[in-house]
Residue, then its C-alpha position, 0 to 999 in steps of 0.5 A: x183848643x181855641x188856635x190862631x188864625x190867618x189866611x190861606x191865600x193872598x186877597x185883594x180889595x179894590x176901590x177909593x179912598x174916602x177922603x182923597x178919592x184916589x185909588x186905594x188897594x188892599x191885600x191881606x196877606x198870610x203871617x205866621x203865628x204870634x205875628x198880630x195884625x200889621x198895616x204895611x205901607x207897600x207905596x213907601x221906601x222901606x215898606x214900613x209896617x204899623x201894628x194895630x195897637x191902641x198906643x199906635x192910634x193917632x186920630x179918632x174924629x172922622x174915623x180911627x187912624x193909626x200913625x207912625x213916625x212919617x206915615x199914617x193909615x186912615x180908616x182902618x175899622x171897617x177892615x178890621x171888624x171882619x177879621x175880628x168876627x173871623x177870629x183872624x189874628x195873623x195877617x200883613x195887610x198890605x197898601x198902595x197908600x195911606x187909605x183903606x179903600x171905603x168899598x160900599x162903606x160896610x165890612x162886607x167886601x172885606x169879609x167876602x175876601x177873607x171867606x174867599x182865601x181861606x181861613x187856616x187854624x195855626x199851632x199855637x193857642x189863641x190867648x184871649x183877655x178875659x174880663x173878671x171886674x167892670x171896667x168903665x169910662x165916659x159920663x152920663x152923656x156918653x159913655x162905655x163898659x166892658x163886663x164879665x161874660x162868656x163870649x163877646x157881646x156888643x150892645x149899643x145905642x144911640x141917639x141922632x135928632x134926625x127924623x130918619x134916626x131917633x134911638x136905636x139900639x141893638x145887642x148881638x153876641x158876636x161870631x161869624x154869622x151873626x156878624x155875617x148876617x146882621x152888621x157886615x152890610x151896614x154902611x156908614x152914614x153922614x149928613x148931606x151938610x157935613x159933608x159939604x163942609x169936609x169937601x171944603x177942606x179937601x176931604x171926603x172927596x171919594x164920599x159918595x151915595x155909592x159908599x154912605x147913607x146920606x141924609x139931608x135934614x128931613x129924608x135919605x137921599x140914597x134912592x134905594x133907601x136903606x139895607x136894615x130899618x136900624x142900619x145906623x145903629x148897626x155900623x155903629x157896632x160894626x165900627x166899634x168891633x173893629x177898633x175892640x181889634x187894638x186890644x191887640x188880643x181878642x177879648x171876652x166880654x159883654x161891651x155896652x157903649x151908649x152914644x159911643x164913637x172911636x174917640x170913646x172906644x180908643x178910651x176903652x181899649x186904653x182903660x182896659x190895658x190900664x186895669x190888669x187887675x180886672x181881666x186875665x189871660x186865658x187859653x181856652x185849650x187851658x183845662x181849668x180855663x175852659x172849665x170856668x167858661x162853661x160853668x158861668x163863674x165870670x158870667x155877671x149881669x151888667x144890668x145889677x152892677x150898673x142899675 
């Protein structure tokens, strides 16, 4: 059987915050089973917490943000790819402000501090939502959709003008290691004239060569170039797992995106809790559950359906 996860121990994350450039600190924390995922604003009278849902999503332009009544916690998805990868389902994610720290601007800090407090299996089933109709949204500019298979996969591309980017595209089913090995690392990236732009008014004050790739209008200007050949494509994908995490329960199936950022992958989420019809609950300990996993029944090949 397929149980919940949490951690065994609290972890601490240091660093800056991406646009306010102030120290920012995370801890993840163990919660029991049927918990979720909750930010907890520990700077703040009360320590209110925030889940992370979908309908909890406030801004999706420069990263994803989840938003309460009087607070808001910015640049949540690179946190929240390693605990999906991990399987992790219960967990307070305790802050000392409204940032999560940008670390190197991948999920690989994040990632190392989970490994390292443990993962713990808990006494309750994990229930996924298992995609059983295509489920579809954008147009043909950019677009994303979901699909029947056994697993979680991710296939993305991409396409920038820069002479550096081009279109990239890669697929990957995602566990532990291949996320471990092939996304974590990938850092997020911006153009040298954005950025300039930002700071003018007053963000990305923490943004940095030590947290992004940077480009100019020709080249890099990170010195020791980059991790993978397609890193761009790859945080891309590392991003977009991260914020499949407001489904509020893990998900299988096959997720195609095409030029797809939050603003489109909030759109998903959204279309996939509003089309009940074409997913169910299951619990792969479930007999008949596990019976049609491994018999390939849901097991569609998104090309023949989107020719």
């Amino acid at each position: 059987m397929f149980l919940q996860r949490t951690i065994r121990q609290r972890a601490r994350v240091q660093g800056v915050g991406l646009h306010t450039g102030e120290p920012a600190e995370l801890t993840f924390c163990p919660a029991p089973a049927n918990t979720g995922i909750y930010f907890v604003r520990r700077d703040l009278p009360g320590s209110p917490a925030i889940s992370t849902r979908a309908d909890r999503v406030t801004a999706t332009a420069l990263a994803t943000t989840l938003g309460g009544e009087a607070f808001s916690v910015s640049t949540v998805e690179h946190c929240l790819s390693a605990l999906a990868a991990l399987r992790i389902d219960n967990l307070f994610i305790e802050l000392s402000g409204p940032e999560i720290p940008i670390c190197d601007g991948s999920a690989k800090q994040f990632l190392e501090a989970i490994l390292q407090a443990g993962v713990m299996d808990q006494e309750q089933p994990r229930r996924y939502a298992l995609i059983t109709q295509p489920i579809y949204c954008g147009d043909e500019d950019k677009h994303a959709y979901v699909v029947p298979y056994n697993g979680l996969r991710l296939s993305c591309t991409i396409e920038f003008s820069h002479p550096r980017i081009g279109r990239q595209s890669l697929d990957l089913d995602i566990n532990e290691s291949t996320f471990s090995h092939e996304l974590a690392s990938a850092r997020t990236f911006g153009f040298l004239k954005d950025v300039e732009m930002l700071r003018k008014k007053g963000l990305a004050r923490g943004g940095s060569l030590e947290n992004a790739v940077v480009l100019d209008s020709e080249d890099i200007l990170n010195p020791e170039g980059l991790r993978f050949k397609d890193e761009f494509v790859r945080h891309k994908m590392l991003d977009a797992l991260g914020d499949l995490v407001t489904l509020g329960m893990p998900l299988m199936g096959h997720v195609v995106l095409y030029k797809a950022g939050h603003d489109l992958m909030n759109r998903l989420v959204r279309q996939i809790i509003d089309s009940p019809d074409n997913y169910r609950h299951i619990e792969l300990g479930a007999d008949v559950a596990r019976s049609e996993v491994e018999s390939g029944r849901y097991s569609w090949a998104f090309s023949q359906y989107f020719s």
